[in-house]
VOTOR-663132 format. One record per atom (N, C-alpha, C, CB): residue in one letter; atom name; x, y, z. Coordinates in steps of 0.02 Angstrom, whole numbers, padded with zeros to 5 digits, m for minus. Glycine has a CB too. Layout:
BEGIN
<site tikol="a" numi="CA" x="X" y="Y" z="Z"/>
...
END
This chain:
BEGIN
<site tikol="x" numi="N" x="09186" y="12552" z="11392"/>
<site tikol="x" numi="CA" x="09187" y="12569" z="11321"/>
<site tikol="x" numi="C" x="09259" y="12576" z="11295"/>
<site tikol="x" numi="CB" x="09148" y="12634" z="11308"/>
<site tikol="x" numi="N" x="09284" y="12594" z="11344"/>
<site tikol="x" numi="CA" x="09360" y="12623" z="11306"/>
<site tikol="x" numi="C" x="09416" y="12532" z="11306"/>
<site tikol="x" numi="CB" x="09413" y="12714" z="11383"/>
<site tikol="x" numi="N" x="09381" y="12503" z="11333"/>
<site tikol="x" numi="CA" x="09417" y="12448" z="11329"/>
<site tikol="x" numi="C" x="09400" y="12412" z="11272"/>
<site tikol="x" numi="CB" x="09412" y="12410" z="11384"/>
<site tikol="x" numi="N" x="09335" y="12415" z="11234"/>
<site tikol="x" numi="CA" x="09321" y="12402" z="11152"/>
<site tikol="x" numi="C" x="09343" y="12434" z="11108"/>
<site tikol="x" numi="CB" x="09263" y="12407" z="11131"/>
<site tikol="x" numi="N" x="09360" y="12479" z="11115"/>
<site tikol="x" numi="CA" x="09417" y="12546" z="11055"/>
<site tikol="x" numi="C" x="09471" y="12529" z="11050"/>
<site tikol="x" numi="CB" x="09435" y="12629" z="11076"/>
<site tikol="x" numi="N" x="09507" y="12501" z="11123"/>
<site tikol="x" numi="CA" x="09584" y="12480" z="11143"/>
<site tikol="x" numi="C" x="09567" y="12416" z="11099"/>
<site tikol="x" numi="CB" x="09610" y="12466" z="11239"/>
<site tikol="x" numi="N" x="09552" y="12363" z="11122"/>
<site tikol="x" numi="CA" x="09543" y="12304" z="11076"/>
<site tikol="x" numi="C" x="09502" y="12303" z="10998"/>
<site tikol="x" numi="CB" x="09508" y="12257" z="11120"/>
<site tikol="x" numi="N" x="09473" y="12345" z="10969"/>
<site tikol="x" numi="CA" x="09470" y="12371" z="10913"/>
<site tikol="x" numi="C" x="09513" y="12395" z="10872"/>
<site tikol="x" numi="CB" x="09441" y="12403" z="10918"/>
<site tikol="x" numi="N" x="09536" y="12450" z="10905"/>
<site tikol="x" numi="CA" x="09624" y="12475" z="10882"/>
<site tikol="x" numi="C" x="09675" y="12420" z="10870"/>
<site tikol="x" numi="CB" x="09664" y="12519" z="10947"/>
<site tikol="x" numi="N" x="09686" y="12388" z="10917"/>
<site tikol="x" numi="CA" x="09768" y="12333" z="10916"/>
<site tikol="x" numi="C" x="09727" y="12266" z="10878"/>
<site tikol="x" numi="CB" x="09812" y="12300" z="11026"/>
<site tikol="x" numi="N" x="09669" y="12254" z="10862"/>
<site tikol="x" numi="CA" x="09664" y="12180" z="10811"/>
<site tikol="x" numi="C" x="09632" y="12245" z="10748"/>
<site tikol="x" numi="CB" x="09587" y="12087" z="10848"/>
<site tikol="x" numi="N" x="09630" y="12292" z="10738"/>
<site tikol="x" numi="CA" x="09622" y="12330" z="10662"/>
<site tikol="x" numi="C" x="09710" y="12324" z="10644"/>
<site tikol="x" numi="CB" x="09582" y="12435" z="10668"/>
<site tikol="x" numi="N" x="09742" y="12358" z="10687"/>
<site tikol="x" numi="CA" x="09808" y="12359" z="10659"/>
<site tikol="x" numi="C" x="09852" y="12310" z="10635"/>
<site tikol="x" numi="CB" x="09838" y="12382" z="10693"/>
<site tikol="x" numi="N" x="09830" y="12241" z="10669"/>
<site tikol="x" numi="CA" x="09865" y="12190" z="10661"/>
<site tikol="x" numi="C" x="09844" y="12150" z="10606"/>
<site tikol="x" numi="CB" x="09867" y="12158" z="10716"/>
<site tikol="x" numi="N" x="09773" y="12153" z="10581"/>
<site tikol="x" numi="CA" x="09750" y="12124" z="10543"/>
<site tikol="x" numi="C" x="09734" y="12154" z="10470"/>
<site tikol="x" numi="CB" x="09708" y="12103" z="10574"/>
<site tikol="x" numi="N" x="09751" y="12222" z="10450"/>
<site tikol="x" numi="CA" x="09761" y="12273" z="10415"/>
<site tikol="x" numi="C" x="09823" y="12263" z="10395"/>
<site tikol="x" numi="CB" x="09750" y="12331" z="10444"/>
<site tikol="x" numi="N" x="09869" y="12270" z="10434"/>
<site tikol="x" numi="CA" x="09927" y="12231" z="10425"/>
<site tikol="x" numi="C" x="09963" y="12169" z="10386"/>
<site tikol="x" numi="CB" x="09929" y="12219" z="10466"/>
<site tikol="x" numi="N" x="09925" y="12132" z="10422"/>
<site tikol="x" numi="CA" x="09923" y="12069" z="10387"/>
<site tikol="x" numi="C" x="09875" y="12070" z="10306"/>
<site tikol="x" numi="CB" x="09888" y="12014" z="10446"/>
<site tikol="x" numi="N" x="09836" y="12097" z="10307"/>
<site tikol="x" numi="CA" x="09808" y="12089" z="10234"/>
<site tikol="x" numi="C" x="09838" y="12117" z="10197"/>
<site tikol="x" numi="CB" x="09748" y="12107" z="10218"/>
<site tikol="x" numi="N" x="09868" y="12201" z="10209"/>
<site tikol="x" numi="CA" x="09920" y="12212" z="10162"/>
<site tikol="x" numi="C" x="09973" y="12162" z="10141"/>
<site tikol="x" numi="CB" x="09951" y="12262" z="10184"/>
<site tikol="x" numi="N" x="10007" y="12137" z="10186"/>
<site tikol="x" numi="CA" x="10052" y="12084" z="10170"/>
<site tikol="x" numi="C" x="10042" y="12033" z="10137"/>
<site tikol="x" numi="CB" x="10071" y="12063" z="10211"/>
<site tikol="x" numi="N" x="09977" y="12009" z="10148"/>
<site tikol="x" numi="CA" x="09957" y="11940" z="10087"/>
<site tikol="x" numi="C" x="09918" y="11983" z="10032"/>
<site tikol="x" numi="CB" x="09891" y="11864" z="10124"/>
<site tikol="x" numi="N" x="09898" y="12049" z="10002"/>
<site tikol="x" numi="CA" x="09892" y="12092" z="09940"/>
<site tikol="x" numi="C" x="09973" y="12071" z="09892"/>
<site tikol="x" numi="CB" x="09883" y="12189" z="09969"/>
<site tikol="x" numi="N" x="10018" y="12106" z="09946"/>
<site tikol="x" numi="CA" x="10073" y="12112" z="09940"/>
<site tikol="x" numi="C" x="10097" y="12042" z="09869"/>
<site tikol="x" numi="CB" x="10102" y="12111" z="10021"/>
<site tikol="x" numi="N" x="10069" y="11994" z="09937"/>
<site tikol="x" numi="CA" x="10090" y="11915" z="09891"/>
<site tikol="x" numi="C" x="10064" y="11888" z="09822"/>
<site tikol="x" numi="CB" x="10067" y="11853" z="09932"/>
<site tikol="x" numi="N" x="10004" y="11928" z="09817"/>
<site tikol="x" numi="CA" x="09962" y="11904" z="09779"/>
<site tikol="x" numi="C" x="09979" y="11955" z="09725"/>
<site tikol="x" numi="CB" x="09890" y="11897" z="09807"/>
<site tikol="x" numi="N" x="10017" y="12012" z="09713"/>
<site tikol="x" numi="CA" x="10041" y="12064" z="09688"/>
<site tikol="x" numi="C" x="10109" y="12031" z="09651"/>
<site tikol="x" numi="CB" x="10051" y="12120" z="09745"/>
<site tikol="x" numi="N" x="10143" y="12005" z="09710"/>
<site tikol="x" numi="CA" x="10206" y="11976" z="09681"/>
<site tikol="x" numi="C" x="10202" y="11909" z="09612"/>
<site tikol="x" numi="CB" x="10243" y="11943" z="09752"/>
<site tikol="x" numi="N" x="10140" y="11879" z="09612"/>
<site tikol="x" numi="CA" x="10109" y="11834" z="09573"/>
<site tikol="x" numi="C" x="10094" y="11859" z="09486"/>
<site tikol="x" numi="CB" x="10043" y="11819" z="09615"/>
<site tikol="x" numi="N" x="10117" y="11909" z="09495"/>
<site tikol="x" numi="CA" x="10127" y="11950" z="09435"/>
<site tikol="x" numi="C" x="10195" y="11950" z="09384"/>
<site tikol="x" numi="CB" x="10121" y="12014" z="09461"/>
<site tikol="x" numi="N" x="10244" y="11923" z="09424"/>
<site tikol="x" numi="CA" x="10299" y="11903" z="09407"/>
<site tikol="x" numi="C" x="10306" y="11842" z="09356"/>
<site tikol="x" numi="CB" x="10326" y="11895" z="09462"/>
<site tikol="x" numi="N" x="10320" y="11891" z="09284"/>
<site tikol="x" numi="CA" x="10295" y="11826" z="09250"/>
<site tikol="x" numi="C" x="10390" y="11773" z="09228"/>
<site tikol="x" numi="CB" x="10234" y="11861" z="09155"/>
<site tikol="x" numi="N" x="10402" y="11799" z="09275"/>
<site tikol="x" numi="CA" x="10479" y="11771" z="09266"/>
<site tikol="x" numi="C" x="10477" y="11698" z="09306"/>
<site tikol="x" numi="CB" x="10544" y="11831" z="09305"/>
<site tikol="x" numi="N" x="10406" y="11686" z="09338"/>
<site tikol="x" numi="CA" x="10409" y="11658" z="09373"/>
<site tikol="x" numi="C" x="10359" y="11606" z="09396"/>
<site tikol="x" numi="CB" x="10424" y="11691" z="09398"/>
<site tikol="x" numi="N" x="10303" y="11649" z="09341"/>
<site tikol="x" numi="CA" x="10214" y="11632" z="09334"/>
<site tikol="x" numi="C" x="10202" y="11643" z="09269"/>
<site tikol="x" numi="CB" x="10156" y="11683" z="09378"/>
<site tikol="x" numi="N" x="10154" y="11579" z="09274"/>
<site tikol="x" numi="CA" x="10114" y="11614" z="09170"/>
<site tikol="x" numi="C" x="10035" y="11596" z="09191"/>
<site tikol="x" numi="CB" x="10147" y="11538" z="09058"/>
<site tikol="x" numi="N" x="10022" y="11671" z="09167"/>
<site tikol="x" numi="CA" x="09950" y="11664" z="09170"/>
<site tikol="x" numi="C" x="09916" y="11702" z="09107"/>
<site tikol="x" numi="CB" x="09922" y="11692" z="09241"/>
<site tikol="x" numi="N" x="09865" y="11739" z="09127"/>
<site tikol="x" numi="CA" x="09824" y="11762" z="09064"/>
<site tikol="x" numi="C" x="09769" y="11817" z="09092"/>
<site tikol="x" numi="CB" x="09782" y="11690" z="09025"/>
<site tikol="x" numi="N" x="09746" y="11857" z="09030"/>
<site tikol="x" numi="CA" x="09718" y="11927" z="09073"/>
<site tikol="x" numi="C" x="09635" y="11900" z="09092"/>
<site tikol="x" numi="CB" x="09718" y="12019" z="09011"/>
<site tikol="x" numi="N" x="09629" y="11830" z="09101"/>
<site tikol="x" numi="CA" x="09564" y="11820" z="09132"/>
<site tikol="x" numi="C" x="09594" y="11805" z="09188"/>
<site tikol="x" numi="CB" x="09512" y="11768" z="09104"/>
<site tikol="x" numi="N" x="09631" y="11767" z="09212"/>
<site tikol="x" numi="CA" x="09663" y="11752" z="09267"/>
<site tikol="x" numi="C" x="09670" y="11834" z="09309"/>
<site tikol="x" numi="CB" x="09738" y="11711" z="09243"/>
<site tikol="x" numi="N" x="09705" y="11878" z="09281"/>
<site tikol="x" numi="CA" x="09687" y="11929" z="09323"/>
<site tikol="x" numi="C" x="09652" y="11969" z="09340"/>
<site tikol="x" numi="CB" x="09705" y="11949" z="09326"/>
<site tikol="x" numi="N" x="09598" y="11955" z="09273"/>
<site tikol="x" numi="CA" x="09509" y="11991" z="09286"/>
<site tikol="x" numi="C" x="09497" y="11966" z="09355"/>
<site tikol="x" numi="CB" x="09433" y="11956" z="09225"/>
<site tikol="x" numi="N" x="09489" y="11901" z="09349"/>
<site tikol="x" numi="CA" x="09439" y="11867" z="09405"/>
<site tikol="x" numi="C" x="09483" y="11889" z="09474"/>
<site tikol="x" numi="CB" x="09428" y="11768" z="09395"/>
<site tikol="x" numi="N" x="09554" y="11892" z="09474"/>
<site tikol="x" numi="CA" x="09596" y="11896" z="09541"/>
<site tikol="x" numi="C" x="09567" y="11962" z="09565"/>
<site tikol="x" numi="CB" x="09686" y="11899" z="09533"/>
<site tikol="x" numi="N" x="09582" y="12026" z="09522"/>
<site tikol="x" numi="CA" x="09559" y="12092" z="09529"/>
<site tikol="x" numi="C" x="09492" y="12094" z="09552"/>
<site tikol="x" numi="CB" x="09564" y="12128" z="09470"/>
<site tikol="x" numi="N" x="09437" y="12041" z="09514"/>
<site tikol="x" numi="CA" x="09368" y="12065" z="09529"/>
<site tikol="x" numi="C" x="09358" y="12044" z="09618"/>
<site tikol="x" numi="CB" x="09306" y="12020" z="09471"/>
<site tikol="x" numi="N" x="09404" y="11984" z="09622"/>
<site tikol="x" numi="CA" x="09380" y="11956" z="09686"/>
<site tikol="x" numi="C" x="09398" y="11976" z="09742"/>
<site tikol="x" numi="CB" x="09390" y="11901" z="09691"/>
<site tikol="x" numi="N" x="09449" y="12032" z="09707"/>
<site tikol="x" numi="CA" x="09466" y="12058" z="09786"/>
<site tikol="x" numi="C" x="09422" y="12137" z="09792"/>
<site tikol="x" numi="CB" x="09569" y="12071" z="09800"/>
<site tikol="x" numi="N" x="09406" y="12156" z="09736"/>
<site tikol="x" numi="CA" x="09376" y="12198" z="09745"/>
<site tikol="x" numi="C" x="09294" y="12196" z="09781"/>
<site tikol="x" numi="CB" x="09387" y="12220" z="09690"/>
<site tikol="x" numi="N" x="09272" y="12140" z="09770"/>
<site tikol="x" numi="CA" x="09209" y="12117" z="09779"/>
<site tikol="x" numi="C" x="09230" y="12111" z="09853"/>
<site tikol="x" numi="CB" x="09180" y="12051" z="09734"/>
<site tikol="x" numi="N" x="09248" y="12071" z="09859"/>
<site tikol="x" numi="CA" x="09269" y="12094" z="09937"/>
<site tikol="x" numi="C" x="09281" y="12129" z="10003"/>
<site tikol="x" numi="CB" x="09288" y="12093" z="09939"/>
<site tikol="x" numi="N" x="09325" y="12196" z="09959"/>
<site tikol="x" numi="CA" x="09305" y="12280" z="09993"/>
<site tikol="x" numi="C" x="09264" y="12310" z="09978"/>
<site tikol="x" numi="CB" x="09342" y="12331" z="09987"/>
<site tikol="x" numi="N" x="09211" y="12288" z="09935"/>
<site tikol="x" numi="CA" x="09140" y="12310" z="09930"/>
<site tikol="x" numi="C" x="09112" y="12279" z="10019"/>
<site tikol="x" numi="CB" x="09094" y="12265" z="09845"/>
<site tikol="x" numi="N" x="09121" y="12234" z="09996"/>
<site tikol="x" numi="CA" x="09084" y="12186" z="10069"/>
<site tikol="x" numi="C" x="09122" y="12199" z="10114"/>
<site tikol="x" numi="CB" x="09079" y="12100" z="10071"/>
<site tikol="x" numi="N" x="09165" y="12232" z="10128"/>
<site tikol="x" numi="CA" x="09213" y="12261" z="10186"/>
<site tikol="x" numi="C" x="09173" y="12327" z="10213"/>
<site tikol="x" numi="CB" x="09298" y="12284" z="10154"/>
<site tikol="x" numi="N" x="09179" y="12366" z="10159"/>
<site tikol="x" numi="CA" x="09135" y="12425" z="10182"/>
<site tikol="x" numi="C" x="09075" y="12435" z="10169"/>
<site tikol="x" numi="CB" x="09154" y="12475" z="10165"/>
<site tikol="x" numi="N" x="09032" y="12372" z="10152"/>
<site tikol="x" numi="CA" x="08952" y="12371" z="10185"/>
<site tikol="x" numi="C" x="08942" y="12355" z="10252"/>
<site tikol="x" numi="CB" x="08906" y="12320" z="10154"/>
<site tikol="x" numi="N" x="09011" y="12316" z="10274"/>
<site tikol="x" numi="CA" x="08996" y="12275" z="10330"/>
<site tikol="x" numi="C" x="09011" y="12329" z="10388"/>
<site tikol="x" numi="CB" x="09041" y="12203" z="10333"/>
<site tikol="x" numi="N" x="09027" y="12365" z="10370"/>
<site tikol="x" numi="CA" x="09065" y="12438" z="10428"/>
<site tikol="x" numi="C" x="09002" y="12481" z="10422"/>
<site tikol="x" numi="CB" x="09153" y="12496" z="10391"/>
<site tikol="x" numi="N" x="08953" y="12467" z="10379"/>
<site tikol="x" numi="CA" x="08876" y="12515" z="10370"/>
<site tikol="x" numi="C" x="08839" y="12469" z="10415"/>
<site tikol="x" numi="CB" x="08832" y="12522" z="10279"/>
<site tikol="x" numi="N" x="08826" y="12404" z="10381"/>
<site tikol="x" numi="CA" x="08760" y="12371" z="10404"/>
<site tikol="x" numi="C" x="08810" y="12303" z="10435"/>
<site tikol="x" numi="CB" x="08689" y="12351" z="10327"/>
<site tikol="x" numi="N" x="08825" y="12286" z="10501"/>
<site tikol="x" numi="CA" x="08848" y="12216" z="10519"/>
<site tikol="x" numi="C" x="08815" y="12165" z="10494"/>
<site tikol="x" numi="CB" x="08848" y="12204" z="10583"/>
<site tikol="x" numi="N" x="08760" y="12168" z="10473"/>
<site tikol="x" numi="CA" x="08701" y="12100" z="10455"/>
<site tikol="x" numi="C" x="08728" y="12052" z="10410"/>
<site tikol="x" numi="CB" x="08628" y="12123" z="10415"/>
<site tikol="x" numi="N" x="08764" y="12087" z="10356"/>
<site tikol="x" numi="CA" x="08809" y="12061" z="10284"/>
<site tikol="x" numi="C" x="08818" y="11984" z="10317"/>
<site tikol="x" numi="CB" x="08904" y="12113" z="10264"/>
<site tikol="x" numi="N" x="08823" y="11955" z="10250"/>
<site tikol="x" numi="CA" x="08853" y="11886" z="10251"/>
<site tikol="x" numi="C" x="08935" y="11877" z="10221"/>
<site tikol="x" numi="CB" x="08801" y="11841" z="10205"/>
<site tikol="x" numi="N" x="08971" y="11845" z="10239"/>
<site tikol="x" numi="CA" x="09037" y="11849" z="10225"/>
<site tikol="x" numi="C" x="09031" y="11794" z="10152"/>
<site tikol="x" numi="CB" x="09090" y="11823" z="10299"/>
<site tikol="x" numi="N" x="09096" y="11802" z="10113"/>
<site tikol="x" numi="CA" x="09072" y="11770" z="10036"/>
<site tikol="x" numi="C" x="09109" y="11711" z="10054"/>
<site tikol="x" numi="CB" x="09098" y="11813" z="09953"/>
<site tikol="x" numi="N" x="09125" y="11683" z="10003"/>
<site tikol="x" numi="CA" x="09153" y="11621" z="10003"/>
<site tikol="x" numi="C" x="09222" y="11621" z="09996"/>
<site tikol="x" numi="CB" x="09126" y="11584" z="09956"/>
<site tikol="x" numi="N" x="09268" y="11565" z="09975"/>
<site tikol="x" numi="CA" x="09347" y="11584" z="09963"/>
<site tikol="x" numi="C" x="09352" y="11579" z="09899"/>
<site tikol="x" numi="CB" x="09404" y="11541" z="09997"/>
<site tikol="x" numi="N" x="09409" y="11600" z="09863"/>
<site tikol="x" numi="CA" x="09417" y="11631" z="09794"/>
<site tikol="x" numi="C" x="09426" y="11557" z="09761"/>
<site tikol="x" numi="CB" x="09487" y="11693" z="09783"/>
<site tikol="x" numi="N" x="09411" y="11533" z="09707"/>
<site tikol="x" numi="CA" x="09427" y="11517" z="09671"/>
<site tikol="x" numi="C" x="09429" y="11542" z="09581"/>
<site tikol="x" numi="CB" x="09407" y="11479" z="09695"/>
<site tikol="x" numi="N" x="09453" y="11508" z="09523"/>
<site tikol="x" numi="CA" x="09466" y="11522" z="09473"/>
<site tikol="x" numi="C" x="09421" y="11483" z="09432"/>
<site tikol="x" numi="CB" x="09528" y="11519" z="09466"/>
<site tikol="x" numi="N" x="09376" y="11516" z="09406"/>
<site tikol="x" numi="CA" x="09333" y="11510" z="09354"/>
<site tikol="x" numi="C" x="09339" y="11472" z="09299"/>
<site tikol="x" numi="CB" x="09324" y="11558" z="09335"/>
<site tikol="x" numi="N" x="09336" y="11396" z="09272"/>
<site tikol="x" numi="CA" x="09369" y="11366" z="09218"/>
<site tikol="x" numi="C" x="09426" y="11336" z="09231"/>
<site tikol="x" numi="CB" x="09380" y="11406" z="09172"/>
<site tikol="x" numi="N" x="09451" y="11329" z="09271"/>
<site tikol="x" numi="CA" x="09532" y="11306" z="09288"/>
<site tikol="x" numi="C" x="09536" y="11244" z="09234"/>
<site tikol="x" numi="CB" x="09548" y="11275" z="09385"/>
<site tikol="x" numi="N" x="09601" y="11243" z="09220"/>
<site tikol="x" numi="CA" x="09609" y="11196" z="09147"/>
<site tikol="x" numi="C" x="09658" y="11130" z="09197"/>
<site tikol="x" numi="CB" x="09672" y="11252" z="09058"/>
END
């Protein structure tokens, strides 16, 4: 058992890790010195990541969950 906690522990940290860091990126995309977008563009960014840690922490209740799809943008012109 304690060898599933050990490997539980070191790929939570690493991969916790790593998602902060690509938040991080997707944060920096806010930079409009640098980006032009619009406040649907960041509805849908906001909703989709939030929809997401919904499904993060169902999946830590019930494993059964289905994983969603990858993000795209609604209308893209």
């Amino acid at each position: 058992m304690e060898e599933k906690l050990e490997k539980f522990e070191r790929l939570a940290e690493k991969r916790v890790t790593e998602a902060i860091k690509k938040i991080r990126l997707v944060g920096n995309l806010a930079n409009k010195n640098n980006y032009e977008y619009n406040e649907e563009h960041v509805k849908q960014i906001i909703d989709a990541l939030e929809s997401e840690m919904r499904t993060l922490k169902n999946r830590f209740r019930d494993e059964s969950l289905s994983e969603t799809s990858n993000f795209e943008f609604k209308n893209k012109k």
